[in-house]
Backbone bond lengths (Angstrom), bond angles and torsions (degrees), N, CA, C in turn:
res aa  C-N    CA-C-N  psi(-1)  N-CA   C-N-CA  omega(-1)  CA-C   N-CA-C  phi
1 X - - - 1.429 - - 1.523 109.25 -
2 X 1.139 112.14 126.31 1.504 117.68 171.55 1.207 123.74 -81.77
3 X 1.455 118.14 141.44 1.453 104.76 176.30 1.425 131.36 -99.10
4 X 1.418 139.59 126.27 0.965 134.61 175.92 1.409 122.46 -42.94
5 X 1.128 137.99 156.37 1.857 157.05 155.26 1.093 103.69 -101.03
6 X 1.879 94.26 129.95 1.093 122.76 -164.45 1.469 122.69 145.88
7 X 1.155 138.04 -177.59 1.133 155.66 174.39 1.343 103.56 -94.92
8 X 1.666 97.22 155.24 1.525 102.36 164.97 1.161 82.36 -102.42
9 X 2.103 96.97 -173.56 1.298 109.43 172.14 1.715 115.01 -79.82
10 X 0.951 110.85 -40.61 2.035 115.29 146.86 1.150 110.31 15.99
11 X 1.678 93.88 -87.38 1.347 122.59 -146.00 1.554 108.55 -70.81
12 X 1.598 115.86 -39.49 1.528 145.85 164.58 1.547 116.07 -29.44
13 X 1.618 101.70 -62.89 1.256 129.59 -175.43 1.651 104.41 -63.01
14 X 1.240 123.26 -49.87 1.552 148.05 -170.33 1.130 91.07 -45.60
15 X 1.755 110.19 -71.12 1.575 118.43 -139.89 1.467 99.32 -90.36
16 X 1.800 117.65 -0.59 1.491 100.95 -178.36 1.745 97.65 -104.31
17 X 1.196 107.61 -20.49 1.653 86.23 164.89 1.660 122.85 -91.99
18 X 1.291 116.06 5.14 1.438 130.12 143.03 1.381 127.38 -56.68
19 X 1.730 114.92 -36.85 1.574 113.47 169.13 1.395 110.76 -94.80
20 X 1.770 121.64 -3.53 1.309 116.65 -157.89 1.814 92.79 -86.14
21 X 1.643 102.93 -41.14 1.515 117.53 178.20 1.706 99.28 -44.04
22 X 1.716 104.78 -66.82 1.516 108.30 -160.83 1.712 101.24 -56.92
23 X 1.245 135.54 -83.65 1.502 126.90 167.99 1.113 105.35 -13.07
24 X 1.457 146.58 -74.63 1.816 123.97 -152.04 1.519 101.65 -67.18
25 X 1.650 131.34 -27.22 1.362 138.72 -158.35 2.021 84.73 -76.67
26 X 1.330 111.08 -51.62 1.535 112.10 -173.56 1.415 124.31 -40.44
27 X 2.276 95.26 -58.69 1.061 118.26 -172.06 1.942 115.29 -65.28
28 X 1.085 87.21 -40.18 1.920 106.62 175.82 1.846 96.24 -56.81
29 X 1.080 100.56 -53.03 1.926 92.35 -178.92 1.284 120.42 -55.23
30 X 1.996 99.49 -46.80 1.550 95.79 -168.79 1.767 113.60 -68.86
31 X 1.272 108.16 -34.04 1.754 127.26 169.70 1.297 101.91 -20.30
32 X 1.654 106.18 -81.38 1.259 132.93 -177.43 1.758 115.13 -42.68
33 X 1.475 117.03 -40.97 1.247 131.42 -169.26 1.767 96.81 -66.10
34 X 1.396 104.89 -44.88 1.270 106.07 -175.73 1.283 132.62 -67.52
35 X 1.577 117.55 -39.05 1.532 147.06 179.58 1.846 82.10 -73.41
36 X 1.162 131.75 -37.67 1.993 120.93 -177.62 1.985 88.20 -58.90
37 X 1.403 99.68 -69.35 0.905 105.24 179.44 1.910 134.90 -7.25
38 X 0.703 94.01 -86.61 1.460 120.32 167.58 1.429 122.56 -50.58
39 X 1.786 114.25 -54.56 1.129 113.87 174.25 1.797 113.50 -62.75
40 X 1.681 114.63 -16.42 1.500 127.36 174.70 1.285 105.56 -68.35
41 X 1.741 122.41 -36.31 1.730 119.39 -153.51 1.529 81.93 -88.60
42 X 1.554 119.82 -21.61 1.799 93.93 -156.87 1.738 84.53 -90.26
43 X 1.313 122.77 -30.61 1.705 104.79 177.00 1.333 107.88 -68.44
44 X 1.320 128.59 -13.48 1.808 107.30 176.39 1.300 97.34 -84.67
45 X 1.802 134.63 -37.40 1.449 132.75 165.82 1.447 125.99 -16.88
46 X 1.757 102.04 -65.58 1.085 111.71 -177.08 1.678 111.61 -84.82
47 X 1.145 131.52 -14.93 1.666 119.47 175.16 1.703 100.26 -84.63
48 X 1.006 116.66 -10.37 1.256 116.26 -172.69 1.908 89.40 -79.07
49 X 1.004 119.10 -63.81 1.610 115.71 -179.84 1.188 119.05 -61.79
50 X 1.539 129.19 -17.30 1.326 134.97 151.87 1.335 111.39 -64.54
51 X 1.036 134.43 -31.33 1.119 122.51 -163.32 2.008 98.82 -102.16
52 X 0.884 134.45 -41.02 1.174 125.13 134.32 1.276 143.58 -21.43
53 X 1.689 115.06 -39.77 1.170 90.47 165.68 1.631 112.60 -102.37
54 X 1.413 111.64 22.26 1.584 110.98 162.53 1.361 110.10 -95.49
55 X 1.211 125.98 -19.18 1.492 118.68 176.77 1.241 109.77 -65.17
56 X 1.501 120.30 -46.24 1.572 125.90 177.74 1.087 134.64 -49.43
57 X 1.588 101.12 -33.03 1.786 126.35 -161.16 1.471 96.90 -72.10
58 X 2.041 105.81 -51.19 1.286 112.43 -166.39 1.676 106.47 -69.42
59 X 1.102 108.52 -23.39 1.907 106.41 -159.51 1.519 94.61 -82.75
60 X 1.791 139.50 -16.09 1.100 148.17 -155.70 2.112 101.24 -91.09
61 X 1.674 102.57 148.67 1.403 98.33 -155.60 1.747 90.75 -76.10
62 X 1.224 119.37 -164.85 1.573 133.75 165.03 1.638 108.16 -54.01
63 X 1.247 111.08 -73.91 1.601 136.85 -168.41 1.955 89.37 -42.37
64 X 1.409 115.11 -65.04 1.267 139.57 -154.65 2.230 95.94 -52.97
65 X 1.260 79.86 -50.63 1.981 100.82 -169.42 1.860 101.46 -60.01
66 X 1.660 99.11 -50.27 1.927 110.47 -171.70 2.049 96.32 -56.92
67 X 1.285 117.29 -49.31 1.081 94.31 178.52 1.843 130.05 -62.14
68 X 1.216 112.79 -22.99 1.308 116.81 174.51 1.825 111.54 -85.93
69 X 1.277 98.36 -9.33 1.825 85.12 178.00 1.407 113.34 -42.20
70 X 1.408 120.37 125.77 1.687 117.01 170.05 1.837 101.62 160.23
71 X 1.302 128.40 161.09 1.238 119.78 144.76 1.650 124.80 -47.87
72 X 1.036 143.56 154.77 1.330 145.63 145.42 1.934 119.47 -148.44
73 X 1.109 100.62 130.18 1.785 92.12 -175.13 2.091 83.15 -103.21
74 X 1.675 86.21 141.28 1.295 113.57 165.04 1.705 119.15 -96.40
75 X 1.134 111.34 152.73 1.577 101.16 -174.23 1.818 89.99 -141.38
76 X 1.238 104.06 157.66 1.588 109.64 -172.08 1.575 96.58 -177.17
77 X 1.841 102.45 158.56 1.309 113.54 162.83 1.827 135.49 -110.36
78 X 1.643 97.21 -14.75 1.377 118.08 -176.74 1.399 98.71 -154.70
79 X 1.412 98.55 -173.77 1.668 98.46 174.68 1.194 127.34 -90.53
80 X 1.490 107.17 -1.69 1.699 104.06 173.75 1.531 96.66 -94.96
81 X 0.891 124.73 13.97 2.166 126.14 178.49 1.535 93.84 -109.40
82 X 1.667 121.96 -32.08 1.051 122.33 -168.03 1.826 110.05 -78.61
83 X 1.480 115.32 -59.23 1.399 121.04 159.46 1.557 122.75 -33.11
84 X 1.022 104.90 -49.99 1.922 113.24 -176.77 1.974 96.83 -69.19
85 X 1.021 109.53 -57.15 1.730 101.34 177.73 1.426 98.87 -54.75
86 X 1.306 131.37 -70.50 1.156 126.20 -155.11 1.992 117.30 -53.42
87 X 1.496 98.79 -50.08 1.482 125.37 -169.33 1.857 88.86 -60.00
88 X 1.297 109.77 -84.20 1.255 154.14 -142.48 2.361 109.91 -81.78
89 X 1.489 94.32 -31.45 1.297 93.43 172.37 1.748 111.01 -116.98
90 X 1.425 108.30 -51.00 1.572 113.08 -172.45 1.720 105.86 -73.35
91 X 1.270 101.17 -75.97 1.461 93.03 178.76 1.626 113.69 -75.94
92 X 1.096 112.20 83.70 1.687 136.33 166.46 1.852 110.44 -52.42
93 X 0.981 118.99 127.04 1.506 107.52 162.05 1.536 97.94 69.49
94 X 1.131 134.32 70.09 1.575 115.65 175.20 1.540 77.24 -132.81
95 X 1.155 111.18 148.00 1.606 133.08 -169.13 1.831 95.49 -86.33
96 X 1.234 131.08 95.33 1.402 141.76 150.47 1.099 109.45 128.99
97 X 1.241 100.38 11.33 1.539 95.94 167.47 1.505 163.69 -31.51
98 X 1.592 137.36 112.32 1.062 129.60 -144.37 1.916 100.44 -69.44
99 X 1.055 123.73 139.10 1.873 118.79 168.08 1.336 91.54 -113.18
100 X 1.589 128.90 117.39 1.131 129.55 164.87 1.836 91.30 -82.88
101 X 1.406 105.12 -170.76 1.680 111.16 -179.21 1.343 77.09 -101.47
102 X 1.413 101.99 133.01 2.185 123.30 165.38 1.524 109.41 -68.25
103 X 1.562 98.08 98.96 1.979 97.48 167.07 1.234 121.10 -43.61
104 X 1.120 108.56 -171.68 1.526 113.95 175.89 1.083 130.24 -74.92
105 X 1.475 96.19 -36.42 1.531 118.81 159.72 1.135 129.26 -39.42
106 X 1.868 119.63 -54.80 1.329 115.73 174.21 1.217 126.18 -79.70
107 X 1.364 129.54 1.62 1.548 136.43 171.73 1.160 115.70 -54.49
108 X 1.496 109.70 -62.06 1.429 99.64 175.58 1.547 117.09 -101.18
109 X 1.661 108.49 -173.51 1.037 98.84 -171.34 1.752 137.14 93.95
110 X 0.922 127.91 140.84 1.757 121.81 156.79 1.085 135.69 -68.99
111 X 1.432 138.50 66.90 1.315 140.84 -160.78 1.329 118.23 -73.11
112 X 1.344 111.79 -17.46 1.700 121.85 -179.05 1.303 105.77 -138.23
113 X 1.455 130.08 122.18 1.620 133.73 170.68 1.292 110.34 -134.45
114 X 1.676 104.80 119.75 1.140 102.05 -160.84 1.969 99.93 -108.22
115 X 1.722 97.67 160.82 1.479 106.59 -143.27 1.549 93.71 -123.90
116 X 1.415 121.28 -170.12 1.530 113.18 -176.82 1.776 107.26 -140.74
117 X 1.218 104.40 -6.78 1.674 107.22 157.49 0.927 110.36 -164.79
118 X 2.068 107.95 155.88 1.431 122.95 176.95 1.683 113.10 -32.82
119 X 1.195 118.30 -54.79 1.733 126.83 -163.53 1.362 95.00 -29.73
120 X 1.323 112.65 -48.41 1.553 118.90 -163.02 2.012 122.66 -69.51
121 X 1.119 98.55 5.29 1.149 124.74 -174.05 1.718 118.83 -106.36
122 X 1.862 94.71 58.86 1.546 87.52 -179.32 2.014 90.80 -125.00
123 X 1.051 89.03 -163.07 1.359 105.92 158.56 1.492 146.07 -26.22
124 X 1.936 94.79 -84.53 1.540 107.11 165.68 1.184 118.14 -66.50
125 X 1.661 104.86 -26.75 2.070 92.51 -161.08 1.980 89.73 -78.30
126 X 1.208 105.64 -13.18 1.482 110.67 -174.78 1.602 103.05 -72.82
127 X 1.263 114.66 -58.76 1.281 112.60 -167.57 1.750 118.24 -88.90
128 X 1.552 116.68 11.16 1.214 136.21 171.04 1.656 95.86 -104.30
129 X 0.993 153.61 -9.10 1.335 135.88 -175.91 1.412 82.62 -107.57
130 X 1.611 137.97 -61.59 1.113 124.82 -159.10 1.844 121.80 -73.45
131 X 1.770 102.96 13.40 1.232 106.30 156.94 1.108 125.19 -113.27
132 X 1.568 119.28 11.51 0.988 140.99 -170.90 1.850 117.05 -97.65
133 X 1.400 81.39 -31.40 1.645 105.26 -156.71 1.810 100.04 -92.53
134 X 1.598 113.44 -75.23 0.917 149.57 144.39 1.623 168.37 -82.83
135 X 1.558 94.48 -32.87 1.421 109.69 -170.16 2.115 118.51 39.40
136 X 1.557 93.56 71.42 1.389 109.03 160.23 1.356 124.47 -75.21
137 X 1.058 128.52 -175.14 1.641 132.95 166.31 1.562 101.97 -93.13
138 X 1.250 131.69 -28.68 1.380 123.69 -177.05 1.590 124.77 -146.23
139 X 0.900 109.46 149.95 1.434 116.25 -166.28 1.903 127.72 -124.03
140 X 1.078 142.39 109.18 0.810 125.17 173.64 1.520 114.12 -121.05
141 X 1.575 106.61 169.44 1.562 127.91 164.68 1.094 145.13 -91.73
142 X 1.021 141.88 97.75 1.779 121.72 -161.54 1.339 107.01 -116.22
143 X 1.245 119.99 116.39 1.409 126.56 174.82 1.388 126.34 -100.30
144 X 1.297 136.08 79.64 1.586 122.75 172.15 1.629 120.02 -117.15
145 X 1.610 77.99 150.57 1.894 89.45 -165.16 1.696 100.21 -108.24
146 X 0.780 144.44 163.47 1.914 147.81 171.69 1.766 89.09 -93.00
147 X 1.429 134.56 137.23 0.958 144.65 153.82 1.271 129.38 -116.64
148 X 1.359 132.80 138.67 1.618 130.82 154.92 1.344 106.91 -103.17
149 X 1.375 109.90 126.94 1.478 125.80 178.08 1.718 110.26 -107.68
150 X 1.225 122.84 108.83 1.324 109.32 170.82 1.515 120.02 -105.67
151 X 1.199 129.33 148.26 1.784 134.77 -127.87 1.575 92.41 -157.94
152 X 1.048 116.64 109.60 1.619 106.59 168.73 2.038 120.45 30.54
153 X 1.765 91.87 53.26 1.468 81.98 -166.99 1.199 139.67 107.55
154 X 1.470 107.50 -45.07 1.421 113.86 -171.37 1.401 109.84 -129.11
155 X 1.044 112.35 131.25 2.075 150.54 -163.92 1.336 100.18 -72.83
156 X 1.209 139.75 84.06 1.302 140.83 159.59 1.438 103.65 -73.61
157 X 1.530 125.82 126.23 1.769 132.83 168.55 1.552 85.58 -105.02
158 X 1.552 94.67 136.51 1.441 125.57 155.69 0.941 123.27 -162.51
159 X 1.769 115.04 -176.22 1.814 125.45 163.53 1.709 113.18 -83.21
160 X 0.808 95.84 153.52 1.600 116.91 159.44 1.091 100.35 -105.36
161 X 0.967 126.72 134.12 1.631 136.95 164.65 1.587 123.43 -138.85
162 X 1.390 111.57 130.49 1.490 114.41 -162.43 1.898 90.67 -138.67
163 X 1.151 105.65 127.21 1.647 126.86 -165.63 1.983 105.41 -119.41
164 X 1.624 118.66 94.07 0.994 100.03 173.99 1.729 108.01 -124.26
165 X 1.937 110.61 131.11 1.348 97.37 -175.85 1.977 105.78 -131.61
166 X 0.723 109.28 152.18 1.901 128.97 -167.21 1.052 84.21 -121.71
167 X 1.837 114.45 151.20 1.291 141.29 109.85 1.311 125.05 -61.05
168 X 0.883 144.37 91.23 1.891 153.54 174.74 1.617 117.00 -33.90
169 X 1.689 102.87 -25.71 1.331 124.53 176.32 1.518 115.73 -65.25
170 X 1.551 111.70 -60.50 1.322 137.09 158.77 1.408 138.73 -76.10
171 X 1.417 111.69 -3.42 1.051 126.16 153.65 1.761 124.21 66.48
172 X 1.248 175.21 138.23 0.913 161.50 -72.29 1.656 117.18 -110.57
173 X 1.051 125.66 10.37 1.691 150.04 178.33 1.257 101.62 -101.99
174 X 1.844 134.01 -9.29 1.022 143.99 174.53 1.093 131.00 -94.00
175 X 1.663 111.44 2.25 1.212 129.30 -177.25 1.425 133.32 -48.51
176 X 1.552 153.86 121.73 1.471 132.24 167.50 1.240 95.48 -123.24
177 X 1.653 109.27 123.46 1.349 116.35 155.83 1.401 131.09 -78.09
178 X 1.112 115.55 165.68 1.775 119.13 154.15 0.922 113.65 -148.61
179 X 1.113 143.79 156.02 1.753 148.64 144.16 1.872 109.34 -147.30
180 X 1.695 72.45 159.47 2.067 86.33 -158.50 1.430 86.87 -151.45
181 X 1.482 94.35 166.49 1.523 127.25 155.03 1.173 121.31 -156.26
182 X 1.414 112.16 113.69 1.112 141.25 146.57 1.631 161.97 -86.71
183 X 1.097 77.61 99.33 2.055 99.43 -155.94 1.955 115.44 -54.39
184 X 0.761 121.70 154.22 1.407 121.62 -153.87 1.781 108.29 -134.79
């Protein structure tokens, strides 16, 4: 008797739950690769607006900064919702100021609520006012205090400044901090 070439059905069965294993092990990585992904673009998102609103704080005169001393959480959906809060609601009265045109977004709504200490500057109380207020995609904190620092003698006046911003989407793993001081 001769034998045929070929596979059994065995062997068939074997090697397809051998590629079915290897594919889900692939697909499960690339999944995962993607969800890294993303959760990376929304942390460069949000340090990118942290870091923005420390560039501003510092480039802003004395007079311009004393009126904003206080907590305030910002709320926004993009960066043209983000500019108009920042320009247009937080830093109030700052001498040269940029006026982007106010989206639609910032019309209505509470885009700036201002607060009376850091404590208040976490998460929930963040993402409970901004469902309260609005429901944006993003949220931030801005904390500055006026300081005198004295150093061998000499009285340095400045800000403290503490910068905290979330995605609401991603939820508290989305965090970018900053904090500074800047002497005057």
């Amino acid at each position: 008797m001769k034998r045929k070439k070929g596979f059994t059905l065995i062997e068939l069965i074997a090697s397809i739950a051998i590629l079915t294993i290897a594919f889900t092990g692939i697909s499960m990585a690339l999944i995962a690769s993607v969800k890294t992904e993303k959760k990376s673009d929304v942390k460069l998102e949000t340090s990118t607006y942290a870091k923005a609103v420390v560039e501003n704080i510092k480039i802003q005169s004395d007079n311009a900064l004393r009126n904003t001393i206080n907590v305030r959480y910002l709320f926004f959906n993009d960066k043209d919702s983000f500019e108009y809060c920042l320009y247009n609601k937080f830093l109030q009265g700052v001498e040269g100021k940029y006026e982007p045109t106010p989206p639609e977004v910032g019309k209505t709504g509470k885009d700036v609520v201002n607060l009376l200490d850091s404590t208040l500057c976490t998460y929930s109380k963040c993402k409970e006012r901004n469902l309260l207020e609005n429901n944006r995609k993003y949220g931030a904190c801005i904390y500055m205090e006026y300081k005198e620092l004295s150093k061998n003698g000499i009285i340095s006046k400045g800000y403290n400044v503490k910068v905290w911003v979330w995605s609401f989407q991603y939820g508290e793993s989305s965090l970018s901090y900053r904090e500074f001081y800047t002497s005057r």
